[in-house]
C-alpha positions as CSV (number, residue, x, y, z in Angstrom):
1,X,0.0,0.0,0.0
2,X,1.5,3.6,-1.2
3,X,1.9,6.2,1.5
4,X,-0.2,9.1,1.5
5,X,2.3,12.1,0.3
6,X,0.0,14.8,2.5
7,X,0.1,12.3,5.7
8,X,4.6,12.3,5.2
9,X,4.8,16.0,4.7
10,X,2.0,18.1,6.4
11,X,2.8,21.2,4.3
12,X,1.6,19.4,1.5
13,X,-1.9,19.6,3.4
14,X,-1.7,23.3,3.9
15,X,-0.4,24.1,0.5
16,X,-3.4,22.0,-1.2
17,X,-6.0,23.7,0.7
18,X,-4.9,27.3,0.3
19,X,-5.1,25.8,-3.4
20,X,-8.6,25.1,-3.5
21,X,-9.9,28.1,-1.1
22,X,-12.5,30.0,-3.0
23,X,-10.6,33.7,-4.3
24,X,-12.8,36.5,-1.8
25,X,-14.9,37.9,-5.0
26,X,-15.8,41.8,-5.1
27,X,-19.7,42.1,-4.3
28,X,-19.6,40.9,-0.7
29,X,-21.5,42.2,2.5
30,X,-18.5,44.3,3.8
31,X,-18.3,45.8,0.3
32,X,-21.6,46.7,0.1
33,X,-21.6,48.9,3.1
34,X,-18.6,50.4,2.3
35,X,-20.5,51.4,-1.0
36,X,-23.3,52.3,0.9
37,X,-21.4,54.6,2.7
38,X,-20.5,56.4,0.0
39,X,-24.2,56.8,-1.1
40,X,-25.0,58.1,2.1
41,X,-23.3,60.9,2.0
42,X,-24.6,63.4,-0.4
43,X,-28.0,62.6,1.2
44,X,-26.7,63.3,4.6
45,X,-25.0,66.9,3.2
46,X,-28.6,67.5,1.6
47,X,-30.5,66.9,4.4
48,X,-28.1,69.3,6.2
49,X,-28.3,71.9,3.8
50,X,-32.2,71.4,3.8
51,X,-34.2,74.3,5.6
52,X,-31.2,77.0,4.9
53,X,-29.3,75.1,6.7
54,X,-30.4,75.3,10.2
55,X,-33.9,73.7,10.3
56,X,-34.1,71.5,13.6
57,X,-35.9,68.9,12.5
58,X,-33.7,68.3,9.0
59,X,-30.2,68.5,11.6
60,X,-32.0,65.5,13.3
61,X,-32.3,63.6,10.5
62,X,-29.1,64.7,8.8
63,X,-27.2,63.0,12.5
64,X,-29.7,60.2,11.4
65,X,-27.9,59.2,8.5
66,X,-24.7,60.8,9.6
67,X,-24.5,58.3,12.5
68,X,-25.9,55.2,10.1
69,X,-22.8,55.8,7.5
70,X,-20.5,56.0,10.9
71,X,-22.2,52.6,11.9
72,X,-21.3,51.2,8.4
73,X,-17.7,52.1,9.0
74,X,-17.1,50.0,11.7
75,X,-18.9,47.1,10.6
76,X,-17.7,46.6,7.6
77,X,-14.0,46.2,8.8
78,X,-15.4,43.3,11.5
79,X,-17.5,41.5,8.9
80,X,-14.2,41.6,6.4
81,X,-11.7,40.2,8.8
82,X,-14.1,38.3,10.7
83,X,-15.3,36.4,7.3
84,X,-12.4,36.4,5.6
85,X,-13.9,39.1,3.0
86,X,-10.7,41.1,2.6
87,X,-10.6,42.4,-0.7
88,X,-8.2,44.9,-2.7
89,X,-11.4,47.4,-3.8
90,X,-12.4,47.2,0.0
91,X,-9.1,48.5,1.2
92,X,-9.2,51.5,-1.6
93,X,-12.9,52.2,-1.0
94,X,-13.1,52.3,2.8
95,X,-10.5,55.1,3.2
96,X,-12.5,57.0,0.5
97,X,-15.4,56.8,2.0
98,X,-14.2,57.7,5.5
99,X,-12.5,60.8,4.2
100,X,-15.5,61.4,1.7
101,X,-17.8,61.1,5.0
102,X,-15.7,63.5,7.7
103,X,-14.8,65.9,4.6
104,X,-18.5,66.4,3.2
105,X,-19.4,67.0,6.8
106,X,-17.1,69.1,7.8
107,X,-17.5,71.1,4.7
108,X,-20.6,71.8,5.0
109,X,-20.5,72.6,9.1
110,X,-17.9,75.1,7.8
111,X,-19.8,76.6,4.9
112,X,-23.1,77.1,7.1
113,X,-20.5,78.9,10.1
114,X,-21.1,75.9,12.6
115,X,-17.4,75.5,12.3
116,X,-14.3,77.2,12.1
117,X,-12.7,77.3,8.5
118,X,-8.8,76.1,10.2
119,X,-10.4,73.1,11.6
120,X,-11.9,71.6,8.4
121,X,-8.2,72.5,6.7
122,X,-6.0,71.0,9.8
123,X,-8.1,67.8,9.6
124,X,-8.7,67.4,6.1
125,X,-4.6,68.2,5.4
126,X,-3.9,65.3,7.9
127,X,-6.5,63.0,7.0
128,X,-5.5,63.4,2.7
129,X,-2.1,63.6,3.8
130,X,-2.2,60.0,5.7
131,X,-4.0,58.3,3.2
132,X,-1.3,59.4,0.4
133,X,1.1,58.7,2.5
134,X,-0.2,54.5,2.9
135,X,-0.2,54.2,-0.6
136,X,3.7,56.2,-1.1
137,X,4.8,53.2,1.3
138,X,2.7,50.7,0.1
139,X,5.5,48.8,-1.4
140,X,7.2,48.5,1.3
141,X,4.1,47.7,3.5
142,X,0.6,48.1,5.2
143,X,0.6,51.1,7.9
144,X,-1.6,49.4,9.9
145,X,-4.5,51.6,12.1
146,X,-2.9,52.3,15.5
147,X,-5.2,52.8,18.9
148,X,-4.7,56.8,18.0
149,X,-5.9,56.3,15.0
150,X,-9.4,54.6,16.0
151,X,-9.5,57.1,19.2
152,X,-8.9,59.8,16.0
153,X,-11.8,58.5,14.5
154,X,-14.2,58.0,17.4
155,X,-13.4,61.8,18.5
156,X,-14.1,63.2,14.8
157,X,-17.5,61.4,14.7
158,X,-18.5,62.3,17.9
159,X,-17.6,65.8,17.6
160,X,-19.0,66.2,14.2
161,X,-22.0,64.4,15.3
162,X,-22.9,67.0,18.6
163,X,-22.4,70.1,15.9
164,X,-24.8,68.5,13.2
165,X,-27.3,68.0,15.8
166,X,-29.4,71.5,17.0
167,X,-27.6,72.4,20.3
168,X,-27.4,75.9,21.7
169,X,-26.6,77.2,25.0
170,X,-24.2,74.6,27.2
171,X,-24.4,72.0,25.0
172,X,-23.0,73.8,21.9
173,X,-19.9,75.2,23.9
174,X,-19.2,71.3,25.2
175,X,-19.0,70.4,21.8
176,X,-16.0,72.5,21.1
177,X,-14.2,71.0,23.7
178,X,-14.8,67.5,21.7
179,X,-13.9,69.1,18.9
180,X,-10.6,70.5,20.6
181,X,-9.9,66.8,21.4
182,X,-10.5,65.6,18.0
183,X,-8.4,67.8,16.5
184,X,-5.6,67.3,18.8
185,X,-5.6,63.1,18.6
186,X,-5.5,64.3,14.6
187,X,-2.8,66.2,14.7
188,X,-0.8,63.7,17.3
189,X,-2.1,60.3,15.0
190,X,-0.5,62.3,12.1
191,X,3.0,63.0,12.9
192,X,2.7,59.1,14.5
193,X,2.0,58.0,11.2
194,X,4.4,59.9,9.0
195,X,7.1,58.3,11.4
196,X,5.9,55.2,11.1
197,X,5.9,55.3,7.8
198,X,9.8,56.7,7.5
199,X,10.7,53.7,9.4
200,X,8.7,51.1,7.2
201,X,10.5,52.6,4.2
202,X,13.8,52.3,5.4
203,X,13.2,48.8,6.6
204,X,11.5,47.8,3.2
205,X,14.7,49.7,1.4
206,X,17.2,47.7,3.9
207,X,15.8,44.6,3.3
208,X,15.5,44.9,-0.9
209,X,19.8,45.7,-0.8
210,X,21.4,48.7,-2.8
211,X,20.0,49.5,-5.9
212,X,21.8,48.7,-9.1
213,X,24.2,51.4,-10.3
214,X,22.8,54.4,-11.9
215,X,19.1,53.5,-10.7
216,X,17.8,55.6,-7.8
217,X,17.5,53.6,-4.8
């Protein structure tokens, strides 16, 4: 009786199966919410422009949706490491929507003068800066989300949420000091990053050798 070739060298077993395992195809759950994100938010900047802008009853419904799109943002991640539904247009499209998200809100806060003009700037600079910044070093590695990062985000959606909704009086002055916060953990998250990302280029640059002559290394 032959021996079994997969029983005398386990790899064999491992090898075969990551053969046959299915290849994550593009229209799965975590995808779609990541899409629907993005649908949601030029509904959400309509229904905060709706009224002139400061209706009570459309800023209600405009944090509605706001906070729906937020939910979307952290369920998709779990559902797409949880079921194995990791996919190259998810990792493009989640960062877009995120920033498409924060940026049409905070855009609009601005434009209705909710919101200080610098503040949409400082966080939009850091939060297009970091995304161009993970694909620049992409090569060389995935920055992967630190706990400042996901503190970053929590604080941004927060604080965005409490100045969509119609507070006045001691609730709208709290909600600067969220927003203080926020912008703080950004700006903190962001130098974190770009350092991370220096060091993951000059261990991806290390590790590939010296670069031929007369091609820039």
């Amino acid at each position: 009786m032959a021996a079994d070739p997969a029983a005398a060298d386990p790899a064999a077993v491992v090898t075969a199966a990551a053969a046959v395992r299915p290849t994550v195809g593009v229209v799965n759950v975590a995808n779609g919410l990541t899409v629907a994100r993005l649908f949601l938010v030029p509904g959400f900047v309509a229904l905060l422009l709706a009224g002139g802008g400061h209706s009570a009853h459309w800023r209600v419904a405009a944090w509605g949706v706001f906070a729906v799109a937020a939910l979307t943002d952290r369920v998709d991640g779990q559902l797409a490491r949880s079921r194995g539904l990791v996919t190259s247009f998810g990792k493009l499209a989640d960062p877009i929507a995120d920033k498409a998200l924060t940026g049409g809100a905070l855009l609009t806060l601005s434009g209705l003068g909710d919101l200080p003009w610098w503040v949409t700037v400082v966080v939009l600079t850091r939060e297009i800066g970091v995304t161009a910044l993970r694909f620049v070093v992409l090569r060389h590695g995935v920055i992967a989300a630190s706990r400042g990062g996901k503190l970053k985000t929590l604080l941004q959606g927060v604080a965005i949420g409490l100045y969509v909704l119609p507070f006045s009086g001691p609730l709208a002055t709290a909600r600067w000091g969220v927003m203080a916060a926020a912008v703080a953990v950004t700006l903190v998250t962001g130098l974190d990053y770009v350092g991370r990302a220096a060091r993951l280029r000059r261990t991806g640059l290390a590790a590939a050798g010296p670069a031929p002559d007369g091609l820039p290394s």
